[in-house]
C-alpha positions as a Markdown table, in Angstrom:
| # | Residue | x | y | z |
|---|---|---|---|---|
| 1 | Unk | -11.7 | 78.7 | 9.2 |
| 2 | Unk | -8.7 | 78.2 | 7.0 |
| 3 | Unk | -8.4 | 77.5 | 3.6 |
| 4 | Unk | -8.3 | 73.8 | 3.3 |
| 5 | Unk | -9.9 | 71.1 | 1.6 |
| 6 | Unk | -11.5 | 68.3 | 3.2 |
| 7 | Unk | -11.6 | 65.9 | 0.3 |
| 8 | Unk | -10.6 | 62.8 | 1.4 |
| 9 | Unk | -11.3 | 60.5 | -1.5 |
| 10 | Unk | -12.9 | 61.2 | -4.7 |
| 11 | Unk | -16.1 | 59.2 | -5.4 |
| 12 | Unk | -18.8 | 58.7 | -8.2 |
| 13 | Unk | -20.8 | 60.5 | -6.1 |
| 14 | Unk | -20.9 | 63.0 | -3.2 |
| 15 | Unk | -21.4 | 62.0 | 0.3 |
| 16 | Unk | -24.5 | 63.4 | 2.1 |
| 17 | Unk | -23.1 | 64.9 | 5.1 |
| 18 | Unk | -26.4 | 66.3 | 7.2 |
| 19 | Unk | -25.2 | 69.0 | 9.8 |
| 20 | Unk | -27.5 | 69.4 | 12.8 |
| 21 | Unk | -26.6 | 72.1 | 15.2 |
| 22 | Unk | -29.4 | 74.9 | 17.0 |
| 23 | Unk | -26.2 | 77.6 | 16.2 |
| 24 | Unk | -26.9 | 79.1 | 12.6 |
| 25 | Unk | -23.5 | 80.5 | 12.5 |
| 26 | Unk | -21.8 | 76.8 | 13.7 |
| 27 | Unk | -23.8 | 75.0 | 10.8 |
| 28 | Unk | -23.1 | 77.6 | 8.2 |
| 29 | Unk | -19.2 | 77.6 | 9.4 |
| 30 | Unk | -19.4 | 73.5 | 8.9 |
| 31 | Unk | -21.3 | 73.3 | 5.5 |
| 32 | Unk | -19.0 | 75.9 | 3.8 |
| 33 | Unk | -16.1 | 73.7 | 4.8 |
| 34 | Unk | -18.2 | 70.3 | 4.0 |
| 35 | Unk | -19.3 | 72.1 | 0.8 |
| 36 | Unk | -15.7 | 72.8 | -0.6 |
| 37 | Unk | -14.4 | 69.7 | 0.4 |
| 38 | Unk | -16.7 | 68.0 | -2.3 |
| 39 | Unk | -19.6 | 66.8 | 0.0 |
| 40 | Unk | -23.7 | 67.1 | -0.6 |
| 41 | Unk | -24.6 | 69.3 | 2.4 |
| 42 | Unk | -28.1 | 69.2 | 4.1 |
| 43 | Unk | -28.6 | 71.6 | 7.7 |
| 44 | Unk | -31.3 | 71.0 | 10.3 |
| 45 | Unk | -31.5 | 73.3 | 13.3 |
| 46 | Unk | -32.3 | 70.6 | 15.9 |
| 47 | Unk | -32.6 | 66.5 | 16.3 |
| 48 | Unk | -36.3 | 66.7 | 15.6 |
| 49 | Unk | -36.2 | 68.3 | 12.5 |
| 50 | Unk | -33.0 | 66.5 | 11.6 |
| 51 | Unk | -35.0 | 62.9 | 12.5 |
| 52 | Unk | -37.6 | 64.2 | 10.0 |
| 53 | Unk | -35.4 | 64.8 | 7.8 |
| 54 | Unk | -33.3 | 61.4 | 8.0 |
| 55 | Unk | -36.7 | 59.5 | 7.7 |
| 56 | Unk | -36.6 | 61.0 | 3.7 |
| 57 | Unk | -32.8 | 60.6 | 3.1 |
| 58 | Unk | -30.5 | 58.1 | 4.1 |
| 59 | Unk | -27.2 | 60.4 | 5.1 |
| 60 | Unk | -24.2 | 59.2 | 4.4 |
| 61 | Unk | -22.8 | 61.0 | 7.7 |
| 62 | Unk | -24.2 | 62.9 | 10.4 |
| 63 | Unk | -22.7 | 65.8 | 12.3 |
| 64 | Unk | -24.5 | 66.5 | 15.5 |
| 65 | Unk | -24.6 | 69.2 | 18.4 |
| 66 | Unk | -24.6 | 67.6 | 21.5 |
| 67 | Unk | -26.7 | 70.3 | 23.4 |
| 68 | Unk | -29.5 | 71.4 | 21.7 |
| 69 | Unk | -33.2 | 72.0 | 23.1 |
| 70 | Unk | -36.2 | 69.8 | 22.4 |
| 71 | Unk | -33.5 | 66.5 | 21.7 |
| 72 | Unk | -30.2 | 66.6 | 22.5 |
| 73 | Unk | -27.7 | 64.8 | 20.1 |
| 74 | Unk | -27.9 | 61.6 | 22.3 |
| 75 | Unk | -31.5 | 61.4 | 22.2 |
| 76 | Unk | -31.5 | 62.0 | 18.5 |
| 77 | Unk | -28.1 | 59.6 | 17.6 |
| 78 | Unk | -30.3 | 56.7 | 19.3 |
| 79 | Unk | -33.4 | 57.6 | 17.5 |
| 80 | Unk | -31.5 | 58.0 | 14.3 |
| 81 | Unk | -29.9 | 54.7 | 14.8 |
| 82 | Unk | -33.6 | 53.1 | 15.6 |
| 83 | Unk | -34.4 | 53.9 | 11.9 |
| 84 | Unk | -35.0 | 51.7 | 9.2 |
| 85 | Unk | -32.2 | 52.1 | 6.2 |
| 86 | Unk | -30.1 | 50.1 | 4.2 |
| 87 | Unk | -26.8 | 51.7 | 4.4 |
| 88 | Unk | -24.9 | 52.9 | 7.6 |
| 89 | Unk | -24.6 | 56.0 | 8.3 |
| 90 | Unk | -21.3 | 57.1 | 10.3 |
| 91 | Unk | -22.6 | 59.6 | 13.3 |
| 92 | Unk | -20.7 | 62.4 | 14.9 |
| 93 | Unk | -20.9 | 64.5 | 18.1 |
| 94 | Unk | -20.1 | 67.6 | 18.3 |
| 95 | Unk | -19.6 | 68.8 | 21.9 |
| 96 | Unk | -17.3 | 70.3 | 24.7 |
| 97 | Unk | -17.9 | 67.4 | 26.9 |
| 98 | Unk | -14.8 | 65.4 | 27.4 |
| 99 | Unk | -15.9 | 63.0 | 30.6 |
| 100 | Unk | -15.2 | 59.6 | 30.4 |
| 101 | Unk | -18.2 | 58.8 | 31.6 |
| 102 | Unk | -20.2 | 61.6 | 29.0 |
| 103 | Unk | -17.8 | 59.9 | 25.9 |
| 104 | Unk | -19.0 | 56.4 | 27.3 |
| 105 | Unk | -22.6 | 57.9 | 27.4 |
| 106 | Unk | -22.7 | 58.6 | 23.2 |
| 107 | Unk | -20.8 | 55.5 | 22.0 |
| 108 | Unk | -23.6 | 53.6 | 23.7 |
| 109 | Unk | -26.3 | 55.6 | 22.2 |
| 110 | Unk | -24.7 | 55.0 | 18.6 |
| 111 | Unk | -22.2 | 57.4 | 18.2 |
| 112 | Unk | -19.0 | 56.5 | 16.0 |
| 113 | Unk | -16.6 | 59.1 | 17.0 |
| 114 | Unk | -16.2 | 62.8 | 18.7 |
| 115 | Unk | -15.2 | 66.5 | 17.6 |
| 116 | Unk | -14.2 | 69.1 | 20.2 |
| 117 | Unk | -15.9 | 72.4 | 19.9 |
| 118 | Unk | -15.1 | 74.6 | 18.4 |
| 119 | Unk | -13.8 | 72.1 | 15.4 |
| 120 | Unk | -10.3 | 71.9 | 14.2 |
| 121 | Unk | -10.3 | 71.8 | 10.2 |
| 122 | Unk | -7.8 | 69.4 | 11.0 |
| 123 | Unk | -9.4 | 67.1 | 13.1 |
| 124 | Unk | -12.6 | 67.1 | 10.9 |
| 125 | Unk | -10.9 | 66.3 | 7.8 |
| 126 | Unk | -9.3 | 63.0 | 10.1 |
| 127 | Unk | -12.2 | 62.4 | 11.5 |
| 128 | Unk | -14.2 | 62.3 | 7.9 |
| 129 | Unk | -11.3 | 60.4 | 6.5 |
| 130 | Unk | -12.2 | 57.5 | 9.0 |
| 131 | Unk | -15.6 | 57.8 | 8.6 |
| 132 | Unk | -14.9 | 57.8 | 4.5 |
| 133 | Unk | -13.2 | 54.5 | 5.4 |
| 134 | Unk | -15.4 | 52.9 | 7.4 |
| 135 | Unk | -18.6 | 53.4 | 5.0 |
| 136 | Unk | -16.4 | 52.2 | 1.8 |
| 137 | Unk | -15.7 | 48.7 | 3.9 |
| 138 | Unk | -19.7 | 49.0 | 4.5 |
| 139 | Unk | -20.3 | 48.9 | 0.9 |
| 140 | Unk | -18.2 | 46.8 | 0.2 |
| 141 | Unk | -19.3 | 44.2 | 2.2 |
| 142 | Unk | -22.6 | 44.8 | 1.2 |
| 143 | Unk | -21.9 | 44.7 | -2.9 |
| 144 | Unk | -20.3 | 41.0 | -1.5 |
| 145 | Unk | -23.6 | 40.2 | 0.3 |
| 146 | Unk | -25.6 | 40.8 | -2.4 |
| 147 | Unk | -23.4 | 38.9 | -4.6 |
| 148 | Unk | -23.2 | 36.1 | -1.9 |
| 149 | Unk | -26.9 | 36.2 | -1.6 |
| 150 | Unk | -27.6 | 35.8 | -5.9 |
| 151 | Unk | -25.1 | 33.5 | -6.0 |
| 152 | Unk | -27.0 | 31.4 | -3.3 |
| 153 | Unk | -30.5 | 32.3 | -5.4 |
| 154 | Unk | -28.6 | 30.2 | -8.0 |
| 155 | Unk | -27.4 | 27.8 | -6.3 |
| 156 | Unk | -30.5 | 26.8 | -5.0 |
| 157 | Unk | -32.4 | 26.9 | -8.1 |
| 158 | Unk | -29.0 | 24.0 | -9.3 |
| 159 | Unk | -29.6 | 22.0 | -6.3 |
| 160 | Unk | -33.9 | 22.0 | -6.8 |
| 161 | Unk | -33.2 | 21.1 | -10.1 |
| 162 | Unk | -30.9 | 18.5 | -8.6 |
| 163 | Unk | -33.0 | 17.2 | -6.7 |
| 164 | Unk | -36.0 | 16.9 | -8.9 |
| 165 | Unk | -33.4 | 14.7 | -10.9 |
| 166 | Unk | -32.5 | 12.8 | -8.5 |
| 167 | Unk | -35.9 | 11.8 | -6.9 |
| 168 | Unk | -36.6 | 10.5 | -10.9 |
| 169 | Unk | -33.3 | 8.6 | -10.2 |
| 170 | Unk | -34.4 | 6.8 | -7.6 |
| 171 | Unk | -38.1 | 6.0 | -9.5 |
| 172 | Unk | -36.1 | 5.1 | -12.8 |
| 173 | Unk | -32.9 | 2.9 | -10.2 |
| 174 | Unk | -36.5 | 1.3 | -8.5 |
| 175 | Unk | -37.7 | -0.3 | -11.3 |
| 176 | Unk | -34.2 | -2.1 | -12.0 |
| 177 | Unk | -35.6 | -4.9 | -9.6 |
| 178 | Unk | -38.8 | -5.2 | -11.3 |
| 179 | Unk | -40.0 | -8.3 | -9.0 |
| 180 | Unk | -39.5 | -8.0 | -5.3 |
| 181 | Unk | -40.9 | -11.7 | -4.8 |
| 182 | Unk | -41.8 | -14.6 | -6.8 |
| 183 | Unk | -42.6 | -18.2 | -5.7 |
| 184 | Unk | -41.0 | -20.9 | -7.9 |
| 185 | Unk | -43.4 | -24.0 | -6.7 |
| 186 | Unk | -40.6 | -25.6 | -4.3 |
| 187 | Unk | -39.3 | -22.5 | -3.6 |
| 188 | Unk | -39.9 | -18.4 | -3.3 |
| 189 | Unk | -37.6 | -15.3 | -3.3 |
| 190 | Unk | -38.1 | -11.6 | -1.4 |
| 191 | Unk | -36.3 | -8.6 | -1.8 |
| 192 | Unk | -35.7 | -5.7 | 0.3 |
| 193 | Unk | -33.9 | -2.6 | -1.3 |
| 194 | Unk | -33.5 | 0.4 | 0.6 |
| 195 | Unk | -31.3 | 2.8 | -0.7 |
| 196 | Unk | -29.8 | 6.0 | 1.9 |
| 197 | Unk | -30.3 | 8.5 | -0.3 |
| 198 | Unk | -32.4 | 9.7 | -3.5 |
| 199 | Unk | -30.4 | 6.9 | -5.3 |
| 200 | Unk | -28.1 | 3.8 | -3.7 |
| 201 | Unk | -25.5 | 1.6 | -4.8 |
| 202 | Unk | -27.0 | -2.0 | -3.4 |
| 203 | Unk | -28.9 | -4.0 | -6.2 |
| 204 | Unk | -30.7 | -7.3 | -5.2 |
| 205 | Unk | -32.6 | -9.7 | -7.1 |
| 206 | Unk | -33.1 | -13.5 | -8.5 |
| 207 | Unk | -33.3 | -15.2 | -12.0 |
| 208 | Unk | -34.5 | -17.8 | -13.1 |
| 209 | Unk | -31.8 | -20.5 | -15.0 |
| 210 | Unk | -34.3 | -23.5 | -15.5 |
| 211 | Unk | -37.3 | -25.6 | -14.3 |
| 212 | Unk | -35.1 | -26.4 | -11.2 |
| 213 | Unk | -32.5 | -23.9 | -10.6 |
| 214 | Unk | -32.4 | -20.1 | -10.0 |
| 215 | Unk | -30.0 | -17.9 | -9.2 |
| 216 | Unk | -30.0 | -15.7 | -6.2 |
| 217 | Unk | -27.6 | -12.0 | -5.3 |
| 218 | Unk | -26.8 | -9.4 | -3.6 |
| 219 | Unk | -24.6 | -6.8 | -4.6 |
| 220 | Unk | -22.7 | -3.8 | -2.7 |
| 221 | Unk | -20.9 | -1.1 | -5.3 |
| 222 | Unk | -18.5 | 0.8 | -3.7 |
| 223 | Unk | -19.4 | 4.2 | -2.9 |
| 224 | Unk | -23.0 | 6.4 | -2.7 |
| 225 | Unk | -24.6 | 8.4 | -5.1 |
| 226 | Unk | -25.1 | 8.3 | -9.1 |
| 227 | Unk | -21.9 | 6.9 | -10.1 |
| 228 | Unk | -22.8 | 3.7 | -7.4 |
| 229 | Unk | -26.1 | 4.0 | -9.1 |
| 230 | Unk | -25.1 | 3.6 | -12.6 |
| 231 | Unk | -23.4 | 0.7 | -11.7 |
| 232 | Unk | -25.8 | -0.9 | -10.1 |
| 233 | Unk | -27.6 | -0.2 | -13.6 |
| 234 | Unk | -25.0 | -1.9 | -15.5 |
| 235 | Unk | -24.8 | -4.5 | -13.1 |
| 236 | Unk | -28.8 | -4.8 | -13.1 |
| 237 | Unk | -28.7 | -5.9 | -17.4 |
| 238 | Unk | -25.6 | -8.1 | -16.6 |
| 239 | Unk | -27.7 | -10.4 | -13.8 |
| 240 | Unk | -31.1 | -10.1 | -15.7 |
| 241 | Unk | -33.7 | -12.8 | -15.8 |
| 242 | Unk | -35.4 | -10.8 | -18.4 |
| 243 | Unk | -32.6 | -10.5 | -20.5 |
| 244 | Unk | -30.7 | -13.8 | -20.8 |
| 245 | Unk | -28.3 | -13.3 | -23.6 |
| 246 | Unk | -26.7 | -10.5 | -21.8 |
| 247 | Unk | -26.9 | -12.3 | -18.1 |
| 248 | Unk | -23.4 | -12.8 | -17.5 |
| 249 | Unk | -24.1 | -16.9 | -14.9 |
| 250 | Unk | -26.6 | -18.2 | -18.2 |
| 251 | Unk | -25.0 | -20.6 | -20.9 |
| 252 | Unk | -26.2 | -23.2 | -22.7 |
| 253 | Unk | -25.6 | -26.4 | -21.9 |
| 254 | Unk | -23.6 | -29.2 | -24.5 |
| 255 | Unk | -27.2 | -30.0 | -25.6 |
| 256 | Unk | -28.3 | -27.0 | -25.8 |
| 257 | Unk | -30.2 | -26.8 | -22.5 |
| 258 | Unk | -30.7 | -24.1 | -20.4 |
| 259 | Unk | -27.3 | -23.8 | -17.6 |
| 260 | Unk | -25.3 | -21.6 | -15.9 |
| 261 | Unk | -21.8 | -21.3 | -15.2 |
| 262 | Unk | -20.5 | -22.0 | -11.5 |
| 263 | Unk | -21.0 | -18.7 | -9.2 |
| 264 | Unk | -17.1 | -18.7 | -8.6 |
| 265 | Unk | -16.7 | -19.0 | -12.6 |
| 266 | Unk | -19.4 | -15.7 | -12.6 |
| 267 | Unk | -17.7 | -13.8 | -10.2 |
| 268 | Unk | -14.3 | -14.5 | -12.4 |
| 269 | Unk | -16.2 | -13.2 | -15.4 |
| 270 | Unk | -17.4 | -10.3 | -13.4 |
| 271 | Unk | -14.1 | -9.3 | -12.4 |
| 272 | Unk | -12.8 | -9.4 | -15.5 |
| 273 | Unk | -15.2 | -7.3 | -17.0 |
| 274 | Unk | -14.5 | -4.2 | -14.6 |
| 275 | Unk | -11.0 | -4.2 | -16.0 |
| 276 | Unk | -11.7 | -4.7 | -19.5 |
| 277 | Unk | -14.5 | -3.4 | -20.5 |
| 278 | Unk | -16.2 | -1.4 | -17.9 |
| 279 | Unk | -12.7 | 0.0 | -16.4 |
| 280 | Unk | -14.0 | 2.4 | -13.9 |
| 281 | Unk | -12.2 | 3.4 | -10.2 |
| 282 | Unk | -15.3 | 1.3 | -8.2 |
| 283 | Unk | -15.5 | -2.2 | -7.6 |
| 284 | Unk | -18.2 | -4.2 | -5.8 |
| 285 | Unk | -19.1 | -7.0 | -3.0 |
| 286 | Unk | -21.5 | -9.9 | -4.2 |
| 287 | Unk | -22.7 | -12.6 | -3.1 |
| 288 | Unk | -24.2 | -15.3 | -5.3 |
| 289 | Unk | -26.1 | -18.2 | -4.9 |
| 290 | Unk | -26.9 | -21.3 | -7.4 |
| 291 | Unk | -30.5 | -22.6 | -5.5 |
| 292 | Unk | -31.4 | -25.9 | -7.1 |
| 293 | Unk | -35.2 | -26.1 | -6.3 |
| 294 | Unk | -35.4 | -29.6 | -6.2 |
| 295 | Unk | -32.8 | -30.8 | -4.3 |
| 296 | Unk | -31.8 | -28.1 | -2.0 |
| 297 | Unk | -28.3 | -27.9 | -2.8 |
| 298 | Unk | -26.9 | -24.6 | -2.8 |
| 299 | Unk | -23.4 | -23.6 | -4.6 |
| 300 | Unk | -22.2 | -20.0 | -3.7 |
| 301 | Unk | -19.6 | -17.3 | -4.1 |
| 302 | Unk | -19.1 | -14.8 | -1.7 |
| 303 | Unk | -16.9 | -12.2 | -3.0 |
| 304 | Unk | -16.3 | -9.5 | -0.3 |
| 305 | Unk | -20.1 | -9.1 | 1.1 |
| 306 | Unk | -20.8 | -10.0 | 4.2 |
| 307 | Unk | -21.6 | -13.6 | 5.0 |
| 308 | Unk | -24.7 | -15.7 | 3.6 |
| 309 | Unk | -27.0 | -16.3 | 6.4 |
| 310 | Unk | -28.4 | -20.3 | 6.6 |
| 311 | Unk | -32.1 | -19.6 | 8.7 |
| 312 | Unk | -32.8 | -23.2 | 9.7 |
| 313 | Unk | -36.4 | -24.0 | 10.3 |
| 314 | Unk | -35.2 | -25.2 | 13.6 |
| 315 | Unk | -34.4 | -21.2 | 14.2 |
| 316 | Unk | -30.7 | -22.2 | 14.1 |
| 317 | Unk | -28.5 | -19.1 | 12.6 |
| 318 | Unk | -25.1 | -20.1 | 10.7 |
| 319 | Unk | -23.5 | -17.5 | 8.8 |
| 320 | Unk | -20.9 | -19.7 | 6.1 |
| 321 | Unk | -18.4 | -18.6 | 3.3 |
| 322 | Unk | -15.0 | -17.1 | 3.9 |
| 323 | Unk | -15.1 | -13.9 | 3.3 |
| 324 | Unk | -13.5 | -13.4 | -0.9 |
| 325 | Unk | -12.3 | -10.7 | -2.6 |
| 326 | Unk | -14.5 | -7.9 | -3.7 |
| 327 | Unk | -15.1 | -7.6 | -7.7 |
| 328 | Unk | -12.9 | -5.1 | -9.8 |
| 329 | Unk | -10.6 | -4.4 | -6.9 |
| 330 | Unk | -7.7 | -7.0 | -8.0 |
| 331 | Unk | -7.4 | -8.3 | -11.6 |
| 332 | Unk | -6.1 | -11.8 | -10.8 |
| 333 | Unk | -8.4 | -12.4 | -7.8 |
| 334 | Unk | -9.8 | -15.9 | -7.5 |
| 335 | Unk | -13.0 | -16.7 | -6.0 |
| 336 | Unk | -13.7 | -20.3 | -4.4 |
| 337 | Unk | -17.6 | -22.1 | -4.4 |
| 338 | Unk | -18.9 | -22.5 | -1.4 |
| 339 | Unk | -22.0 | -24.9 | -0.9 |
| 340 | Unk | -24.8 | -26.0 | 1.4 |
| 341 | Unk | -28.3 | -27.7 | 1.6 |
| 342 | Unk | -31.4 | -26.5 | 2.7 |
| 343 | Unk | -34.0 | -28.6 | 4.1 |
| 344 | Unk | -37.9 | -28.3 | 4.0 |
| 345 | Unk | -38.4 | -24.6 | 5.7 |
| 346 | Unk | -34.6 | -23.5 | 5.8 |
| 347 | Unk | -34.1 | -20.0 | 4.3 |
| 348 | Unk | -30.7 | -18.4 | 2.6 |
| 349 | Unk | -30.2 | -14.9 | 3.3 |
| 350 | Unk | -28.2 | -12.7 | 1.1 |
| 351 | Unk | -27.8 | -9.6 | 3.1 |
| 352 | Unk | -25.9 | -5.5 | 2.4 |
| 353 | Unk | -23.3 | -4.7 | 5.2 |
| 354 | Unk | -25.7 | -2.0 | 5.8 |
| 355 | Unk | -27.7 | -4.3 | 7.8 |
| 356 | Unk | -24.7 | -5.6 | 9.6 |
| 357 | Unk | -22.7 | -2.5 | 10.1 |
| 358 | Unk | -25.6 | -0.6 | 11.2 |
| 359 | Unk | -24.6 | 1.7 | 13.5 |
| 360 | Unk | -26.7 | 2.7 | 17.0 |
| 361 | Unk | -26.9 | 6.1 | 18.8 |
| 362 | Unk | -23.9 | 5.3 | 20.6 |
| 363 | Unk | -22.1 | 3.9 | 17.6 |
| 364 | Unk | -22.7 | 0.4 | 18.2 |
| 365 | Unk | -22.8 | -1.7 | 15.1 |
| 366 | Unk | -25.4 | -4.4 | 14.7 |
| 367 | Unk | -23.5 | -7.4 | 13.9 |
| 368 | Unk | -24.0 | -10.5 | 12.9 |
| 369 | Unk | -25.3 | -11.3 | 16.5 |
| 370 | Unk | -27.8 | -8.1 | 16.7 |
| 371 | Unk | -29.2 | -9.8 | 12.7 |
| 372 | Unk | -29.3 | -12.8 | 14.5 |
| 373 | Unk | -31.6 | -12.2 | 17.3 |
| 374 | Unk | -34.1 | -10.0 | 15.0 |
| 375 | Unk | -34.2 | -13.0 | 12.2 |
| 376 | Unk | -34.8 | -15.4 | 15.3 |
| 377 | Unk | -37.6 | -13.3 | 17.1 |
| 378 | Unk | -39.4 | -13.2 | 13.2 |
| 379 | Unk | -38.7 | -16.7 | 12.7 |
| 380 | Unk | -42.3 | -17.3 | 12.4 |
| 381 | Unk | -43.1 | -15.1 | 9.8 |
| 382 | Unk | -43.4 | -15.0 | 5.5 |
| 383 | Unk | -40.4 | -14.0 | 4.0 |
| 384 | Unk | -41.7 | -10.4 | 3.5 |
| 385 | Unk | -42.9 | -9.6 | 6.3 |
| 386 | Unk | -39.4 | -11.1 | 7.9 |
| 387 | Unk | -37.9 | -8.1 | 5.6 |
| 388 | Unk | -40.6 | -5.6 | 6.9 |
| 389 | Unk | -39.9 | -6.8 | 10.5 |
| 390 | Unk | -36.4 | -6.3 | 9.8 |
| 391 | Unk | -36.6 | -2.8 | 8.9 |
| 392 | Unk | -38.3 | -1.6 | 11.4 |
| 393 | Unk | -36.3 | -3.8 | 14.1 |
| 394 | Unk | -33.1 | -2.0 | 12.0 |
| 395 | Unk | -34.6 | 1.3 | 12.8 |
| 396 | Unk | -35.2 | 0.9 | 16.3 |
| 397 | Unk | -31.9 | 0.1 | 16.7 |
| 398 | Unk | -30.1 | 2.7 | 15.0 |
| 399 | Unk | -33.1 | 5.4 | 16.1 |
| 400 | Unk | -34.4 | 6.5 | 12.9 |
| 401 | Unk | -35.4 | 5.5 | 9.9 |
| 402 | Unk | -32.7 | 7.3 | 7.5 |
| 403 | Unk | -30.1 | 4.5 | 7.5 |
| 404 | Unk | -26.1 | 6.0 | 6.7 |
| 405 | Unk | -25.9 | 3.1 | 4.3 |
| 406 | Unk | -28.5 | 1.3 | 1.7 |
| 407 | Unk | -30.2 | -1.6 | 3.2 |
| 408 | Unk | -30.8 | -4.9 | 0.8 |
| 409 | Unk | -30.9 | -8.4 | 0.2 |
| 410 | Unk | -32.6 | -11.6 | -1.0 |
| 411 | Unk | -34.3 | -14.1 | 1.1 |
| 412 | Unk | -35.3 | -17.1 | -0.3 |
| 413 | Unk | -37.2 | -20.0 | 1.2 |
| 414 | Unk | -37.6 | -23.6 | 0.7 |
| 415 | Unk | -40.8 | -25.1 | 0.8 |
| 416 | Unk | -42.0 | -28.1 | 2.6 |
């Protein structure tokens, strides 16, 4: 053989070419001209010994015989692919056949390319140079899998760590509504909070403003997730009952007495405190209701959530308000009072669009008829277990129980 050098790229370390052929002289002819192009060169004199030999070593490339006795280079190419490894190895044949059919043969048994015997120096160094080429892009793209695959580890661990966070969330945005019902004498209050995910951006709840009034919401911040959340938080000290200096609808009256601004003069104050002191990108729906216990009158805002529901004890539905403009989304919005009485048994339903806009396998959204007929069929129940019933009617009709959106209100009853 000429010559020539067979170097076809210069790496930190040699490849491991193993030469299998039953021809002493053919192998010796092939490792001197492996060995001086720069290569690590192991012989075997037939597949079996060269399979024993690749169960020890993982072989960069593999240049095979095709006709030997015992296994022929097919025979061993397949059993050699069979093996376990972590790297590829590029694999050879070595023959005279030059069928269609016989070439077809050893690229289905594994084989990556073919050298005429007897070899051409120049043909081998090509036929290296793409094998070279071929394992490079293998390791390549297995340095970027194991770099994909840590980065992953890592990311997981952030998202577990996430999570953990975010399941306290939801314990810590829980106990925000400490009371989920409370009976006033001539009067009691439920609440249903559902958020969608580990933490939700609905807030419901009731406070009291004296011996004969209370105040009654529902609230809808824009958006999902911990920033909703935190509002909701911020929204949960400025509604408090437990908290009345900071509770944005209590005053004192010109005496002194305990009173509360108009809900249409609290959703004004609201507004304005998006834009000047809390001046973030969210704003919110609410709906607000003034209950005086003794009377049954009822003075309201409805400021972009959806409409107040009136559950007559007769089982007559009406939904009333106008609709309004949602909090912190225009700085001179105006809100108008709405009112209504409730009788002996009548309820007032302040209820999330998540009820309403729930959505149904084939994309159907409840409505306010849908909320209708499930309040109606659990007319004859306690306020809580009307919010149960209404769950569970909820998740019949969208088919699960993970609603898309947080699920809330307040329900409050008038006694007889």
């Amino acid at each position: 053989m000429p010559e020539k050098t067979l170097k076809v790229g210069a790496t930190a370390t040699p490849r491991h070419v193993l030469v299998v052929d039953d021809s002493r002289a053919q192998r010796r002819i092939l490792a001197l001209a492996l060995t001086r192009g720069g290569y690590k060169v192991t012989e075997a004199d037939s597949g079996v010994s060269a399979l024993a030999l690749c169960q020890e070593t993982c072989f960069d490339i593999v240049l095979s015989d095709w006709m030997m006795p015992e296994m022929n280079g097919l025979d061993f190419c397949r059993s050699f692919r069979a093996l376990p490894r972590e790297g590829y190895g590029y694999f050879i044949l070595l023959t005279a056949k030059s069928e269609k059919g016989e070439i077809a043969d050893g690229l289905d048994c594994g084989a990556d390319d073919f050298l005429a015997k007897p070899v051409n120096p120049d043909e081998l160094r090509a036929r290296l140079r793409a094998g070279e080429r071929i394992l490079g892009m293998q390791s390549e793209l297995v340095q970027k899998n194991r770099l994909i695959s840590a980065t992953l580890d890592e990311l997981q661990k952030v998202y577990d760590s996430l999570d953990r966070d975010l399941i306290e969330a939801r314990k810590l945005q829980q106990t925000l509504v400490r009371e989920r019902f409370r009976d006033f004498g001539r009067g009691e209050v439920s609440v249903l909070l559902r958020p969608s995910g580990h933490v939700g951006g609905d807030l419901a709840g009731f406070f009291e403003i004296n011996a004969q009034r209370i105040g009654v919401y529902s609230v809808d911040v824009s958006g999902h997730g911990v920033a909703s959340a935190m509002m909701t938080a911020r929204l949960s000290g400025l509604l408090s009952g437990s908290s009345p200096d900071q509770n944005v609808a209590l005053m004192r009256g010109e005496f002194g007495e305990k009173d509360a601004h108009p809900p249409e003069v609290v959703a004004a104050r609201l507004n304005r405190m998006m834009f000047n002191d809390i001046q973030v990108e969210q704003y919110f729906t609410l709906a607000y209701a003034d209950i005086n216990l003794r009377t049954g009158n009822v003075q309201m805002v409805q400021a972009g959530h959806p409409h107040p529901v009136l559950i007559r004890d007769s089982g007559e539905i009406e939904y009333i308000g106008s609709g309004g403009m949602p909090i912190g989304l225009i700085p001179s919005a105006e809100y108008e009072r709405v009112e209504a009485t409730l009788g002996p048994g009548d309820r007032l339903f302040l209820v999330s669009d998540g009820v309403t806009e729930c959505p149904s396998p084939l994309g159907e959204e409840l409505g306010e008829d849908g909320l209708s007929k499930i309040l109606q069929a659990n007319l004859a129940m306690g306020s809580s277990a009307l919010l149960e019933a209404l769950v569970w009617d909820l998740s019949a009709h969208f088919g699960g129980e993970d609603f898309p959106d947080d699920v809330s209100g307040a329900l409050f009853l008038l006694k007889n």
